[in-house]
N, C-alpha and C positions, 0 to 999 in steps of 0.2 A: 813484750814482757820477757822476761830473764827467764831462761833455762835453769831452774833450783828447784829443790825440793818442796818448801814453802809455796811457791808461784803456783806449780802444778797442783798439789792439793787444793790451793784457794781456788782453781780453775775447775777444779773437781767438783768440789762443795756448791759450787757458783751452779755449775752445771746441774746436780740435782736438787739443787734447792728452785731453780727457775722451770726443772721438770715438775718438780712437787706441786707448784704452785700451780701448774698447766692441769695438772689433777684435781687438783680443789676446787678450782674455776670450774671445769666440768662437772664435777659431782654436784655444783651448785644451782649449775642451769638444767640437772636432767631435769625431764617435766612428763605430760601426755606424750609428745612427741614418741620418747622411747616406748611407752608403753605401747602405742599403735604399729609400733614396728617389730616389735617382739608379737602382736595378736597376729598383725599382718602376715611371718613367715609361719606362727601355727597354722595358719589360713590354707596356705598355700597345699598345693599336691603334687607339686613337684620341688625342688632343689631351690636351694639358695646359691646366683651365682654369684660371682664376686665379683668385683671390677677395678684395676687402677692402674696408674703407668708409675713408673718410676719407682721411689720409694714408698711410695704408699701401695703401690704394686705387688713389693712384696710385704708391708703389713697384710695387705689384703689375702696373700695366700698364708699367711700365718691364720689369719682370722676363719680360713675358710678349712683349714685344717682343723683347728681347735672346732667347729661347728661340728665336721665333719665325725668326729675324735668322742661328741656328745651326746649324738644324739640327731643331729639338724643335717640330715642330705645337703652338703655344700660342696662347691668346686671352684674354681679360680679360672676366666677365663683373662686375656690378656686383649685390651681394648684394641690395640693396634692389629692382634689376629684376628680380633672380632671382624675389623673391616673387609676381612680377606676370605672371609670362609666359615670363621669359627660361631659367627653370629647364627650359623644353623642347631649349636647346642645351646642355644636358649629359648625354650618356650614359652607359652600363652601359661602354662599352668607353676612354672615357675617365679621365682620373684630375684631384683636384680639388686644388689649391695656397693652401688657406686662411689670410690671412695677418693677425693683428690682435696686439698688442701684448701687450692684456690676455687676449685671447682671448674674451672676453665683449660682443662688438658685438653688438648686439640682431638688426642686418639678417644678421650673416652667423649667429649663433645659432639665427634660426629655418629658415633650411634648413636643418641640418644633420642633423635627422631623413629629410628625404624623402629627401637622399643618399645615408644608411645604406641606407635603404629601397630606393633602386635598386640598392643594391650597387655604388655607385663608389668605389674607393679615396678616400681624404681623408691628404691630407701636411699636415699644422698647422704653420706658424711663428708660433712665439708665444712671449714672454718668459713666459705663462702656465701653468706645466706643470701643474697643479691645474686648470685652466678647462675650460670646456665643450667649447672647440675641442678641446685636447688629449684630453681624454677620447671625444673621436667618434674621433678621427684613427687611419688604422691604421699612422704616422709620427709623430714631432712631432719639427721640429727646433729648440731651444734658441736662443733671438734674445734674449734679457733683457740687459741691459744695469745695473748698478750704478745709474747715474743719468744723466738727460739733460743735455744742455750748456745747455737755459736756467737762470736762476739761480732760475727758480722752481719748477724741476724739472718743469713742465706741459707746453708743447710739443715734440712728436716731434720730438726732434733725433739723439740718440744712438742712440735705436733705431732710427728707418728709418733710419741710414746701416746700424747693424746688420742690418736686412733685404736691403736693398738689397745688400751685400755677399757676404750668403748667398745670395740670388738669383746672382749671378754666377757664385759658387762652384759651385752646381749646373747653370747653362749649360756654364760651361769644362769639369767632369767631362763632363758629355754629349755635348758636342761631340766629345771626346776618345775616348772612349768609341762616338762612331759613327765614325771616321774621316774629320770634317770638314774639308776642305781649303780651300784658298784661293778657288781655281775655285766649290766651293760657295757661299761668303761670297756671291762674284761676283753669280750670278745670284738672289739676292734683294736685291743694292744693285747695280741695272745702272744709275740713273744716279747714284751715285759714282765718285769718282776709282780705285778698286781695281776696279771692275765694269767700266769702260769700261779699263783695261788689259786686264784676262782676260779680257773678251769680243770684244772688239772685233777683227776678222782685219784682215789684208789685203785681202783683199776688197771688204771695207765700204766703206774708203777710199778705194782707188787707182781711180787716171784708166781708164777703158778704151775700148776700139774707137777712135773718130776724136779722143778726146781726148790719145792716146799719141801724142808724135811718133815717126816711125820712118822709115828711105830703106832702100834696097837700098845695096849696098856700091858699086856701080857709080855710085851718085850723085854729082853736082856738088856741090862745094861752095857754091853758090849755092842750089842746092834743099836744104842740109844744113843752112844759114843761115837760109830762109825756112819749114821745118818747126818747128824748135826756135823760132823769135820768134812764129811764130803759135801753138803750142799751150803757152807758157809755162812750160815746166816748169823750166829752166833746164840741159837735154840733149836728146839725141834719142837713140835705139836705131839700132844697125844691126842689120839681120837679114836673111837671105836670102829666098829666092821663097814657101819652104815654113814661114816667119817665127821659126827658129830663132836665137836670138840668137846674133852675131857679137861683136859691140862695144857701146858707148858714146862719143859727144862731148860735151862737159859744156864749160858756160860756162869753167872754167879751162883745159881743155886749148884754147878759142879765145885766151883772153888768152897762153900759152906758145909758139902759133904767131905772135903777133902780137908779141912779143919778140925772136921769131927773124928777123924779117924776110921769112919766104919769102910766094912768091907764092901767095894764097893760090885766086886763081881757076881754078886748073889742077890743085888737088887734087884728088882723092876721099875719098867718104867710107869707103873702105877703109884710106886711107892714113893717115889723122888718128885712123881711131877708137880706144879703148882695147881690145883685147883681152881676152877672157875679164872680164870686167866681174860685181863685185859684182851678185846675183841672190835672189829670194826666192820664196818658192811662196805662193799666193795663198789658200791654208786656214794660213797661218802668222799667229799673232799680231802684231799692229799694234806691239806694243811693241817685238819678236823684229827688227822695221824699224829702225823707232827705234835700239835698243843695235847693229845692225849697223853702222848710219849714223853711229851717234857713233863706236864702235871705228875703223871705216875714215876718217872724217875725209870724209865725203860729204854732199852733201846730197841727191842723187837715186838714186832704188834700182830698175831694173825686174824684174817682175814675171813670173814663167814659171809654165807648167802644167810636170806629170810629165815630160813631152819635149823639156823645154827651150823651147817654141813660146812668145814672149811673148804676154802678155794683160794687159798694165797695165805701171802706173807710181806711181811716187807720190814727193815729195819733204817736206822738213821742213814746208813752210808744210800740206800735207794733212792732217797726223799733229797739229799745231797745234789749224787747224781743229776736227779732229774729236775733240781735247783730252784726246789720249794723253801727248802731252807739252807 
């Protein structure tokens, strides 16, 4: 075929259109089959291993990651190490996820005797329903595909997306299936962007002890001024002796007295503060700040124990920082 712009696209198009089609085939034929495989690894009390050579080798550690990533103890062992040593991380209380095309790889073929032998379940994906995998398996689930999208019908196109797909399909049941929530996701991705929202408290972040600015109510304006500039935050707390929050003064309610004209060296900081002041508890989500801060239209938010007693602070640049938002 000619080298043009035209060519390529139709080559494109060709290509996901004979993937697509490799999808619908499949979603066509799920049956019992999958369901007894998705029961099968709730069964189990130990790990889901993985199995496959080649390119399905590494769908399979894709597959076994996404498991891993959900919920479902999974791990990827590689057939050909298997025969060498590696076949001692697979137990009796494990369950094995053999995954080849034809089903006839020679590496994952010759374990699958000692398998039997231990007596570990075996779930086959394999477009092979006749093949040796299938015939060990005490599952097989249907991954065959009509034909692959290269034009020479030889490399794995169609079908490991078809695997690949299936793989997912029994992550998502299982997930479901354990009552996977978000918070779970969380803490096996804590440094992604969803793991550092749900994990991340208040806490972690906010200013505390001599980094909080704070006066008594009976303070000067001058010591209200020279708290808030030295500890940065762009406010101070007011709280009384036994450190129950009172108030807050916040860079704008300085620029609304400076508006006003009044004098402002004879103030207190009773008189200026805000009353009853936006507040958060410090085992509260990082994020739970954030969405106050933005609803209220603030950018500093302090911080209270059960009693109301402040113990922190923290404003947007914090929350920033430590890249909630």
């Amino acid at each position: 075929m000619t080298l043009s712009a035209p060519n390529l696209l139709q080559l494109a198009r060709d290509t996901l259109d004979i993937e697509s089609a490799a999808l619908q085939g499949l979603k066509a034929r799920l049956d019992d089959r999958f369901v007894r495989a998705v029961e099968m690894i709730l069964g189990v009390k130990g790990r889901v291993v993985v199995t496959g050579m080649g390119k399905s080798g590494h769908i399979g550690r894709k597959i076994a990651a996404t498991l891993a990533s959900t919920g479902t103890p999974a791990m990827f062992v590689h057939p050909a190490e298997a025969s060498h040593g590696d076949l001692g991380m697979i137990k009796a209380v494990d369950v094995v996820l053999g995954i080849s095309n034809s089903g006839e790889s020679d590496e994952l073929v010759a374990i699958l005797p000692v398998l039997k032998r231990q007596g570990v379940p075996l779930i086959a994906m394999t477009g092979g329903l006749q093949s040796s995998l299938a015939r060990h398996a005490d599952v097989v689930l249907d991954s065959s595909v009509e034909k692959e999208a290269c034009p020479l019908n030889l490399a794995p196109t169609a079908s490991t997306t078809a695997q690949l797909a299936l793989g997912d399909a029994l992550a998502v049941a299982l997930l479901d299936a354990r009552g996977f929530k978000p918070e779970d996701f969380a803490r096996s991705h804590p440094g992604g962007s969803l793991g550092r929202r749900l994990l991340t408290h208040v806490s972690d972040v906010m200013r505390s002890g001599d980094q909080v600015p704070c006066v008594l109510p009976e303070a000067g304006f001058s010591e209200l001024m020279r708290e808030m500039s030295h500890k940065g935050l762009g406010a101070s707390a007011v709280a009384d002796a036994q450190g129950r929050v009172l108030g807050i003064f916040t860079d704008g309610d300085l620029r609304r007295l400076i508006e006003k004209g009044q004098d402002l060296r004879a103030l207190k900081a009773a008189e200026v503060m805000h009353a009853h002041p936006r507040t958060i508890r410090q085992d509260a989500l990082a994020v739970e700040a954030a969405d106050m801060m933005e609803q209220h239209r603030i950018t500093s938010i302090l911080v209270v124990d059960e009693q109301g007693v402040l113990c922190g602070a923290l404003n947007t640049n914090d929350l920033m920082r430590a890249k909630v938002i």
